[in-house]
C-alpha positions in Angstrom: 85.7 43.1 15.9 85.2 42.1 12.3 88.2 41.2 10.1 89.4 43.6 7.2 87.2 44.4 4.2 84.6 43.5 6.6 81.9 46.1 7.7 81.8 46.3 11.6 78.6 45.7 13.5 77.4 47.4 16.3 74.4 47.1 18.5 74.5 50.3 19.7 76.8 53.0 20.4 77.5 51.4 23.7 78.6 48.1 21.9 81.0 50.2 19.8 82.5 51.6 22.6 82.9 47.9 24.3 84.6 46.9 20.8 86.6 49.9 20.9 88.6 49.7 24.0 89.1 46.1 23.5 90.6 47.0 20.5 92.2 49.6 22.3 93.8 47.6 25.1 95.4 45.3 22.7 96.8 48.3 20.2 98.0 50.0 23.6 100.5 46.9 23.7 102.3 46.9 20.6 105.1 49.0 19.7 104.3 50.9 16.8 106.9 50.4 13.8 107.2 53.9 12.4 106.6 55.5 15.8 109.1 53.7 17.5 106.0 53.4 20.7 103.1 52.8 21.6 100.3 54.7 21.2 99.5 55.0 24.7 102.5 56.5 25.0 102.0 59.0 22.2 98.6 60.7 23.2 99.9 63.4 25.7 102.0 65.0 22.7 99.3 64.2 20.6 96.7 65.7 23.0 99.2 69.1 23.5 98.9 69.9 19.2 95.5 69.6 19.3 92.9 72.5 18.9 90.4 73.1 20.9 86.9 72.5 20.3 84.8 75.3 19.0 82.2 76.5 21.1 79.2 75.8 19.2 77.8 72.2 20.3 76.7 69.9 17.7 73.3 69.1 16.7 71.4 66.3 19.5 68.7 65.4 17.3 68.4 64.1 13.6 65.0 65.7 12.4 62.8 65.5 9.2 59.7 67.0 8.5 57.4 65.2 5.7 53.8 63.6 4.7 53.3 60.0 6.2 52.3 58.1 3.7 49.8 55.3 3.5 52.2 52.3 5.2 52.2 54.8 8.1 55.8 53.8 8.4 59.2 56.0 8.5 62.9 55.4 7.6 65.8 56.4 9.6 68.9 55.2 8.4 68.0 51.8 6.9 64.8 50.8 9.8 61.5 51.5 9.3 59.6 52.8 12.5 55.9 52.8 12.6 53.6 55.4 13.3 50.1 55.9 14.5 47.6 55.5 11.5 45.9 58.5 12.6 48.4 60.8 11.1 48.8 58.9 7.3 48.4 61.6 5.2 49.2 64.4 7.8 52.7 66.5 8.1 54.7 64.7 11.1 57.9 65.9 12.6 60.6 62.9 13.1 63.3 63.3 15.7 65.8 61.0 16.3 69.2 60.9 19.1 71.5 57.6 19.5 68.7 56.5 22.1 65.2 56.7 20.6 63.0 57.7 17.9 59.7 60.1 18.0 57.3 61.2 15.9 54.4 64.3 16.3 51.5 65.5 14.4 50.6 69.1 15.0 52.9 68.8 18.5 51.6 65.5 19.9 53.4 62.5 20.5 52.1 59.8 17.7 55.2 57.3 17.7 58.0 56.7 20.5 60.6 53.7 19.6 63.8 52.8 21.0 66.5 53.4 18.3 67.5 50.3 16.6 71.4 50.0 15.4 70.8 46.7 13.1 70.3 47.1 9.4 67.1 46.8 7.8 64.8 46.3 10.4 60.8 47.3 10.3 60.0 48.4 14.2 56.4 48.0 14.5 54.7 49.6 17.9 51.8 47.1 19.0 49.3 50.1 19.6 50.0 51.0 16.0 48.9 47.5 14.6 45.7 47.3 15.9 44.7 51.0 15.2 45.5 49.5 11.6 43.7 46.4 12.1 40.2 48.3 12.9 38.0 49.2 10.0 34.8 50.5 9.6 32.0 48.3 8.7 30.4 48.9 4.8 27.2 49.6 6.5 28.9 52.8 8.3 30.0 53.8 5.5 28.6 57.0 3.9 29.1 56.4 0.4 26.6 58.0 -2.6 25.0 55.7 -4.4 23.4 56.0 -7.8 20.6 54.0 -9.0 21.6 51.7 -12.0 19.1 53.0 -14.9 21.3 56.6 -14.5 24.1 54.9 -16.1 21.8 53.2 -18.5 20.8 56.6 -19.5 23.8 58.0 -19.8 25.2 55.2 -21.9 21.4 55.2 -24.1 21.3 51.6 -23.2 17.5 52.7 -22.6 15.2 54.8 -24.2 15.1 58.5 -23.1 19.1 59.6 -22.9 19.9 62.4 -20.3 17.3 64.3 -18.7 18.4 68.0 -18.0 20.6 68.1 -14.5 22.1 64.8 -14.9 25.3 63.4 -15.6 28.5 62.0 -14.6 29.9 64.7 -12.2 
């Protein structure tokens, strides 16, 4: 456990339980001051004033709908997660439990991580790295291109100006 003013830190919500009833089995010993017992002692008439708990279950999932932008990368709580380059730019759904963490695009999978409990943390998927990695070569490319003496003519760096049709578009 941390010490006072301290934030905790927890792995996972299985380390917090481990903290907890460690913290637990040594609070269970100690006579409580204004109680006049120990807690342990206390829950049953505790438990008996309690209400019961309403009948509607709470949400399993954390989810977020948005654009993935160019970094092809998410944050949940204070972690990035990566996602597959394929969808930058598209609208991906995010779902998130205590477990793990999953992305789709237009309902397929593109992005399944284990949920990380540590602060500020990028989670990069191998897979997604080298999709980033490739490239296509500049002679692939399908890119328009102009002959120089257009701008010249455009600019009346030469004799003759604009023809009719032509222009910057």
């Amino acid at each position: 456990m941390s010490t006072p003013g301290d934030q905790p830190q927890f792995a996972s919500p299985t380390d917090f339980n481990i903290q907890l009833a460690d913290w637990l089995s040594k609070a269970n010993r100690r006579i409580h001051r204004t109680l006049k017992a120990r807690p342990s002692d206390r829950i049953n008439a505790d438990t008996a004033r309690m209400l019961p708990i309403p009948p509607v279950d709470p949400p399993g999932w954390w989810r977020s709908s948005l654009r993935l932008p160019r970094d092809h990368y998410v944050r949940l709580d204070t972690n990035d997660y990566s996602i597959h380059p394929l969808a930058i730019g598209r609208r991906i759904e995010v779902k998130a439990d205590l477990d793990q963490v999953l992305a789709f695009c237009e309902g397929t999978e593109v992005a399944r991580h284990a949920r990380c409990w540590a602060r500020h943390q990028s989670l990069t998927d191998p897979a997604h790295a080298a999709a980033r990695q490739r490239f296509v070569p500049a002679d692939e490319l399908e890119v328009e291109q102009r002959p120089l003496e257009t701008y010249d003519r455009i600019f009346g760096v030469i004799d003759g100006g604009l023809t009719s049709g032509e222009g910057v578009t």
